[in-house]
KOLFIFI-312207 format. One line per field, with one value per atom (N, C-alpha, C, O): residue number from 1; residue in three letters; atom name; y negated, z, x negated. Coordinates in steps of 0.02 Angstrom, whole numbers. Each point is the difference from the previous one (the first is absolute). Layout:
BEGIN
k <- c(NUM/...)
r <- c(ALA/...)
a <- c(CA/...)
y <- c(Y/...)
z <- c(Z/...)
x <- c(X/...)
//
This chain:
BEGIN
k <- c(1/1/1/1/2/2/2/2/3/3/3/3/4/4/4/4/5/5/5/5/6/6/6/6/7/7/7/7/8/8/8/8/9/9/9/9/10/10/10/10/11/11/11/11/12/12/12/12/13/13/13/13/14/14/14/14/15/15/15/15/16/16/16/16/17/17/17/17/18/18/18/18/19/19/19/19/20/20/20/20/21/21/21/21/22/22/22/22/23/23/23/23/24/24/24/24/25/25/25/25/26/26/26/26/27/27/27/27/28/28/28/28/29/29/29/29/30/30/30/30/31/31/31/31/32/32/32/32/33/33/33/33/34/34/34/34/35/35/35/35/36/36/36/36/37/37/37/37/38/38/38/38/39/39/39/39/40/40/40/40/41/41/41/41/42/42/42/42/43/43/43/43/44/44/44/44/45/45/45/45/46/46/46/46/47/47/47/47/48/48/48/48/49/49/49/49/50/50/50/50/51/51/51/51/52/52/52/52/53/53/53/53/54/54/54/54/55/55/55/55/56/56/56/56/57/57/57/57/58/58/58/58/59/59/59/59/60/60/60/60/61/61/61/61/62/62/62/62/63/63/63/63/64/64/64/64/65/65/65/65/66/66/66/66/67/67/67/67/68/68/68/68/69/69/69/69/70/70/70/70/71/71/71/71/72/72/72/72/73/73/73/73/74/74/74/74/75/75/75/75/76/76/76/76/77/77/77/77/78/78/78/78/79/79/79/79/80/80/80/80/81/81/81/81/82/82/82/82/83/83/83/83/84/84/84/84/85/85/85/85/86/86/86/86/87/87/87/87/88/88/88/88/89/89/89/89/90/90/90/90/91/91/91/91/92/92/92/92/93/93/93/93/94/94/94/94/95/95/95/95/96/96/96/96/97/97/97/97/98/98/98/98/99/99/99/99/100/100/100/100/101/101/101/101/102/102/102/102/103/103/103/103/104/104/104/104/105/105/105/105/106/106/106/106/107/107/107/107/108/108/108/108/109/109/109/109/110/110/110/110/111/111/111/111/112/112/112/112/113/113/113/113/114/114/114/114/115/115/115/115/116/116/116/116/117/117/117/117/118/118/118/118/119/119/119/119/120/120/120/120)
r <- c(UNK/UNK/UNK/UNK/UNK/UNK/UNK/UNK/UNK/UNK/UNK/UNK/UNK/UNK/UNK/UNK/UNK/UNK/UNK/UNK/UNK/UNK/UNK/UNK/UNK/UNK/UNK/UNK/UNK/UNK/UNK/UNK/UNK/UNK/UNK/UNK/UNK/UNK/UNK/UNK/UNK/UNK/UNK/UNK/UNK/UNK/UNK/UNK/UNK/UNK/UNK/UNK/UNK/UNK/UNK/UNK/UNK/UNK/UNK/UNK/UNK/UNK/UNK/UNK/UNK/UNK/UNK/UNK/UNK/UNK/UNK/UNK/UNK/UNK/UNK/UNK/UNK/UNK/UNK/UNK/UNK/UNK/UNK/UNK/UNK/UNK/UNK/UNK/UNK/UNK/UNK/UNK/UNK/UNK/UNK/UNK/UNK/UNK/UNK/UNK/UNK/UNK/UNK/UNK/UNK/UNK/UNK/UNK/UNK/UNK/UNK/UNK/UNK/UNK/UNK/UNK/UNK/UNK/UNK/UNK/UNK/UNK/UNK/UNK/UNK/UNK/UNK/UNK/UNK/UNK/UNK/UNK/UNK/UNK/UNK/UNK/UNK/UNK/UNK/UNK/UNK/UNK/UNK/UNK/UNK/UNK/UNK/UNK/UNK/UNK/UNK/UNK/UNK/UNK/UNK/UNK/UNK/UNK/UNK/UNK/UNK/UNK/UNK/UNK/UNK/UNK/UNK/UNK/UNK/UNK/UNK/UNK/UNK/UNK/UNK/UNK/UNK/UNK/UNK/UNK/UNK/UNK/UNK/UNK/UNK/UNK/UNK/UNK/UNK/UNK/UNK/UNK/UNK/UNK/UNK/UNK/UNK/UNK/UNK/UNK/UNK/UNK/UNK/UNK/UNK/UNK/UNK/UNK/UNK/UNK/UNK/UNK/UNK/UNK/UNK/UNK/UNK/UNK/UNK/UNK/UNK/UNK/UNK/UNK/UNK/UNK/UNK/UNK/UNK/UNK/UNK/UNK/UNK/UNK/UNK/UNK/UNK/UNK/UNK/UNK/UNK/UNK/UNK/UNK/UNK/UNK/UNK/UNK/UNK/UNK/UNK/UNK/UNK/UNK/UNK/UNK/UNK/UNK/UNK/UNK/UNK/UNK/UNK/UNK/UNK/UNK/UNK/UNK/UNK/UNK/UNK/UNK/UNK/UNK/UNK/UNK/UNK/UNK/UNK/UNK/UNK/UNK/UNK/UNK/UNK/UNK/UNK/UNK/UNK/UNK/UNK/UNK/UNK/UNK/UNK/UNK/UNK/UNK/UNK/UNK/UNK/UNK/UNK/UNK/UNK/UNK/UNK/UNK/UNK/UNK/UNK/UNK/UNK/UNK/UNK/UNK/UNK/UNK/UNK/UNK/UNK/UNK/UNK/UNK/UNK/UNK/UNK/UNK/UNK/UNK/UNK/UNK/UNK/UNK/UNK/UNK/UNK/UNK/UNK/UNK/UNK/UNK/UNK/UNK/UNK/UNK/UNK/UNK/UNK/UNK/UNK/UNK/UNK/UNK/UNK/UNK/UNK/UNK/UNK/UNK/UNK/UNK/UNK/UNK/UNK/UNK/UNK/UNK/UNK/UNK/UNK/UNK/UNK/UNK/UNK/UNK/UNK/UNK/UNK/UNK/UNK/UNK/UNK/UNK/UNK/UNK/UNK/UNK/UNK/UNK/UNK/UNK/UNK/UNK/UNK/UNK/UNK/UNK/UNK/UNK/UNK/UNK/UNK/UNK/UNK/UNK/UNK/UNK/UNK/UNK/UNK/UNK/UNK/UNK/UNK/UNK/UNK/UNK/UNK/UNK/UNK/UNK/UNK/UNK/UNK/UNK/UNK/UNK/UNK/UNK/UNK/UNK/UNK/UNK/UNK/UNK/UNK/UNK/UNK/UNK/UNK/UNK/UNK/UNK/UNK/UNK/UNK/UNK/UNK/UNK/UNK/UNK/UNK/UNK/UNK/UNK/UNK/UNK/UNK/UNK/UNK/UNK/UNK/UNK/UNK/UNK/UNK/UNK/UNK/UNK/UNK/UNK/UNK/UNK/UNK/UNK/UNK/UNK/UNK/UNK)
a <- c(N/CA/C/O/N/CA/C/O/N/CA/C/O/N/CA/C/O/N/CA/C/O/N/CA/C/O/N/CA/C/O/N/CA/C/O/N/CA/C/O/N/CA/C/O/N/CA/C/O/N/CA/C/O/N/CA/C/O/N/CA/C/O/N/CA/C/O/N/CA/C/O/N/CA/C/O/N/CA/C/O/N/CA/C/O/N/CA/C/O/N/CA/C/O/N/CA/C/O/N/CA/C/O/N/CA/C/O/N/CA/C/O/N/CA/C/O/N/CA/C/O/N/CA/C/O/N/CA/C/O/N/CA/C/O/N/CA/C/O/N/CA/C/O/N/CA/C/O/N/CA/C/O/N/CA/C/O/N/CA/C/O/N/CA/C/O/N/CA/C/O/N/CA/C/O/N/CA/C/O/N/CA/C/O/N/CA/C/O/N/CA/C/O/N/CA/C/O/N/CA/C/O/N/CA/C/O/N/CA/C/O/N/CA/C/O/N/CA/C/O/N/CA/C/O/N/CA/C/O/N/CA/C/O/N/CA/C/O/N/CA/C/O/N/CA/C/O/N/CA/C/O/N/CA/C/O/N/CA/C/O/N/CA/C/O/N/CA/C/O/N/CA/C/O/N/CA/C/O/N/CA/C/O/N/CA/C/O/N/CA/C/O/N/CA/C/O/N/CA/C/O/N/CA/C/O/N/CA/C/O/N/CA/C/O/N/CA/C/O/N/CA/C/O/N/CA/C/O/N/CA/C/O/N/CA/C/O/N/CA/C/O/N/CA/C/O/N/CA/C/O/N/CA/C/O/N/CA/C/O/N/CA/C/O/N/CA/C/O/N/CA/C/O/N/CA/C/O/N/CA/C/O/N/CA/C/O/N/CA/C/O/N/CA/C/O/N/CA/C/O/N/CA/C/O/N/CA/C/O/N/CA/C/O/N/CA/C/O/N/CA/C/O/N/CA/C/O/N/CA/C/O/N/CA/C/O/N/CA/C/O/N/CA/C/O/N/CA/C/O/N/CA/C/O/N/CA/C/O/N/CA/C/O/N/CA/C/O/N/CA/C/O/N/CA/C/O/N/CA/C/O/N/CA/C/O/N/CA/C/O/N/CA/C/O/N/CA/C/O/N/CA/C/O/N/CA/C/O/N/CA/C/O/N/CA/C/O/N/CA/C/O/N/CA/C/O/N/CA/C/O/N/CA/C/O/N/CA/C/O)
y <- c(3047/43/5/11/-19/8/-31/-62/102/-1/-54/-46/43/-56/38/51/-49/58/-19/16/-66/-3/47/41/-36/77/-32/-51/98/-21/50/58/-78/51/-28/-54/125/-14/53/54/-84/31/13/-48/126/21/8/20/-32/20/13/-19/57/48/25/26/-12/34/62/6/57/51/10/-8/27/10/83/35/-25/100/-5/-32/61/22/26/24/-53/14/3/-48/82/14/6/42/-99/-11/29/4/12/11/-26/-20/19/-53/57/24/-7/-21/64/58/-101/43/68/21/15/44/19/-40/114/32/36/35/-34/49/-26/-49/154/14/5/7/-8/35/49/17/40/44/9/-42/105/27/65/27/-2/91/17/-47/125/35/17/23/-39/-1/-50/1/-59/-76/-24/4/-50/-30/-88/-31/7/-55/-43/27/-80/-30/-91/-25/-9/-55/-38/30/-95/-23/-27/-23/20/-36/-62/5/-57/-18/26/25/-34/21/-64/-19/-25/-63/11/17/-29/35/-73/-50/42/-64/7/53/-116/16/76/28/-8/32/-44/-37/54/-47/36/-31/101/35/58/27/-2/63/40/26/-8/73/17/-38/110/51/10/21/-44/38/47/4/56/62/-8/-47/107/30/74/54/-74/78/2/-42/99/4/41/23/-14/43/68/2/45/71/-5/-26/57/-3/89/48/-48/59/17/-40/105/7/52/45/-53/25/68/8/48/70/6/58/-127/17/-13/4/-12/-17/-80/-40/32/-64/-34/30/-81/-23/-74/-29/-2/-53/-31/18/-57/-35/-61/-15/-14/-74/-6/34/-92/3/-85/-44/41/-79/-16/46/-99/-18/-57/-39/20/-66/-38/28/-100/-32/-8/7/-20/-6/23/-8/47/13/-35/6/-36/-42/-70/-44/29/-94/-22/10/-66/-63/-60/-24/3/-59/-44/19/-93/-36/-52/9/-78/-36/-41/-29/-7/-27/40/-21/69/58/12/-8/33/49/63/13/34/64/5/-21/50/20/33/44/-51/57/69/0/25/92/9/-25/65/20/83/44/-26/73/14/-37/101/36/51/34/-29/61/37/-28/84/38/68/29/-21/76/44/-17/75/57/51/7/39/59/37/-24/103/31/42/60/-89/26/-60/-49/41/-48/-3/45/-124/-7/-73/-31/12/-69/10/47/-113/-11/-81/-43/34/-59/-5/10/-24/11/-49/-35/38/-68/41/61/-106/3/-34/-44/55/-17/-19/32/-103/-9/-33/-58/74/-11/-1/50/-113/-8/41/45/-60/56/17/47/-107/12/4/-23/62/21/-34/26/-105/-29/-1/-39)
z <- c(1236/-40/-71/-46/36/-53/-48/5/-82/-54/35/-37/105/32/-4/33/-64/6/40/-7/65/42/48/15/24/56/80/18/11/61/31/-18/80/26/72/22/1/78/28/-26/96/35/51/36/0/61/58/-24/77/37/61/4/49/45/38/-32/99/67/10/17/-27/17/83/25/14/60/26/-10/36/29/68/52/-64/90/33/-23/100/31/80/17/13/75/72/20/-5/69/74/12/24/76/65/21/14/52/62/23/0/22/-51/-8/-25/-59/32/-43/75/33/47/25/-12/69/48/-24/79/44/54/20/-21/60/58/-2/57/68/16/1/24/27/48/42/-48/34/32/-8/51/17/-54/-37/6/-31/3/52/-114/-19/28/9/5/6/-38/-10/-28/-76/13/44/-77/3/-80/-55/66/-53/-6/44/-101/-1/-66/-51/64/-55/-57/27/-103/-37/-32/-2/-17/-63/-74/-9/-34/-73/-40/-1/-41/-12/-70/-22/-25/-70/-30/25/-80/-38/-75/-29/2/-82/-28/-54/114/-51/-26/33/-100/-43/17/3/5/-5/43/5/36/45/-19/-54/101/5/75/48/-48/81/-6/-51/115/57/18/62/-98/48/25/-7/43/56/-23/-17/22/-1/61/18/19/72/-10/-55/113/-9/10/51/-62/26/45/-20/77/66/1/8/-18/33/60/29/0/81/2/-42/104/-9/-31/-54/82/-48/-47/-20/-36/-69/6/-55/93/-6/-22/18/-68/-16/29/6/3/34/-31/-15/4/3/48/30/4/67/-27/45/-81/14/-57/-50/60/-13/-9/42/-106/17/-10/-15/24/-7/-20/27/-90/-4/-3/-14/28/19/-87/-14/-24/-84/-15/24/-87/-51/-65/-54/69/-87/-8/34/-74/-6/17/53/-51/-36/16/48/-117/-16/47/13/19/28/-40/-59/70/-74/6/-54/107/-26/-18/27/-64/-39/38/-19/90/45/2/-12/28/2/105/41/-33/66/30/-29/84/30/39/12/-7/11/77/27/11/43/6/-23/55/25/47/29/13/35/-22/-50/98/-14/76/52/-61/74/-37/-54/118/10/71/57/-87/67/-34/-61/113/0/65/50/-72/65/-12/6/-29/-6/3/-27/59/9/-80/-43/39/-73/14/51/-92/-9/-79/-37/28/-81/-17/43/-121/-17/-79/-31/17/-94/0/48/-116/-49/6/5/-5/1/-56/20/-92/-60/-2/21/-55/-16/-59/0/-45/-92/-34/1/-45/-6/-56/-9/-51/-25/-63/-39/38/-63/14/-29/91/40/-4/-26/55/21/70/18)
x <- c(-758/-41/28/-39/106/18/-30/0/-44/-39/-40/-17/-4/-68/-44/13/-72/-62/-54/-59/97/-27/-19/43/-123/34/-25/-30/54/9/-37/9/-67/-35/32/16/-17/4/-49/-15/-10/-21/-7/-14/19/33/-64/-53/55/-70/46/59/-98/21/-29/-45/36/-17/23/58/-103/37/-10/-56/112/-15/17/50/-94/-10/58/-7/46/56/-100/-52/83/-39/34/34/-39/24/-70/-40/57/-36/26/60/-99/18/-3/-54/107/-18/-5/52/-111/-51/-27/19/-76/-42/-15/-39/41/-32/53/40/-42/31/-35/-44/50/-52/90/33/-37/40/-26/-61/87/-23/11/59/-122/27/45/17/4/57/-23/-55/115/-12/21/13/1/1/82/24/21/66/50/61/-128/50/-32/-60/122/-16/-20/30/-71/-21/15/1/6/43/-34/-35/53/-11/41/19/-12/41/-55/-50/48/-40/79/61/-111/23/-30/-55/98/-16/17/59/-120/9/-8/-55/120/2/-26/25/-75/-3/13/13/-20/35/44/-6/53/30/70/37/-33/39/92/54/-68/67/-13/-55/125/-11/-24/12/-61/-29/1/6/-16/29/-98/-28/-8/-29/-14/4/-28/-11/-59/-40/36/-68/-36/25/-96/-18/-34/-42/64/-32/-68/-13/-32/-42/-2/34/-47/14/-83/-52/63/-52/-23/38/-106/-22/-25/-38/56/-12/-46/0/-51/-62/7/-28/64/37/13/4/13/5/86/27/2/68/-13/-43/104/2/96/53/-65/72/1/-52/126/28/-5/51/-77/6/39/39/-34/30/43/-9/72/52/27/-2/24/21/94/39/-22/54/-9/-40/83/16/54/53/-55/57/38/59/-104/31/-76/-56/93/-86/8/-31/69/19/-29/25/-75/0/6/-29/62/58/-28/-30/54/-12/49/57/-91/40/29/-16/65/-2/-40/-1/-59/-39/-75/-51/49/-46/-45/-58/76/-44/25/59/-109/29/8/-40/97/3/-32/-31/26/-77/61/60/-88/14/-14/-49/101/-17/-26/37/-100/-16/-10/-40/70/-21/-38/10/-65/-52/-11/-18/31/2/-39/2/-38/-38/15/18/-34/25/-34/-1/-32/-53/33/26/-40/-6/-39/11/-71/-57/-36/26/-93/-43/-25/0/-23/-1/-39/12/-51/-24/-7/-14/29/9/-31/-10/-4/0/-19/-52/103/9/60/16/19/41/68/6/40/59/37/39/-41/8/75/48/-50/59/15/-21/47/24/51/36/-14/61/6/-40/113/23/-34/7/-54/-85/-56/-48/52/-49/-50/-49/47/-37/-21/-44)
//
């Protein structure tokens, strides 16, 4: 470049890609149970394009009972809630437990939200 008044263009082009998290098996349906035995199942959580860690949370549902009482019934655990990148640029899939317990009769069926730390 030096006193060259030559110029130089460059140009950048690019794919933006959205984090997106899949489920293995898209859908849950528990089995009933009696009343204050808990029923449970494992998901996968299938994280895609995320570039860098992010943590997994859950928003559960709050359940109303015919009285107007509202309750927590279900409960998860996870094996990791974090990302990660593998080194050939997959994200690792996630293990969940999802368990419910009532001791009150209850039928339900609503979303079990889950969003990483930009609340996607």
């Amino acid at each position: 470049l030096d006193d060259n008044p030559s110029h130089y263009k460059i140009t950048l082009s690019g794919t933006v890609k959205s984090p997106k998290i899949y489920f293995d098996p898209p859908f849950l349906m528990l089995m009933p149970v009696p009343l204050g035995v808990k029923t449970e199942t494992a998901i996968s959580i299938i994280p895609q394009d995320y570039i860098r860690q992010s943590r997994i949370q859950v928003e559960l549902p709050e359940v109303e009972l015919e009285d107007g009482e509202r309750i927590y019934p279900f409960s998860v655990q996870f094996s990791g809630q974090n990302t990660v990148l593998s080194s050939d640029g997959t994200n690792k899939e996630l293990i969940c437990r999802i368990s419910f317990v009532s001791s009150r009769p209850v039928s339900f069926s609503g979303n079990i939200c889950f969003v990483d730390e930009e609340e996607n």
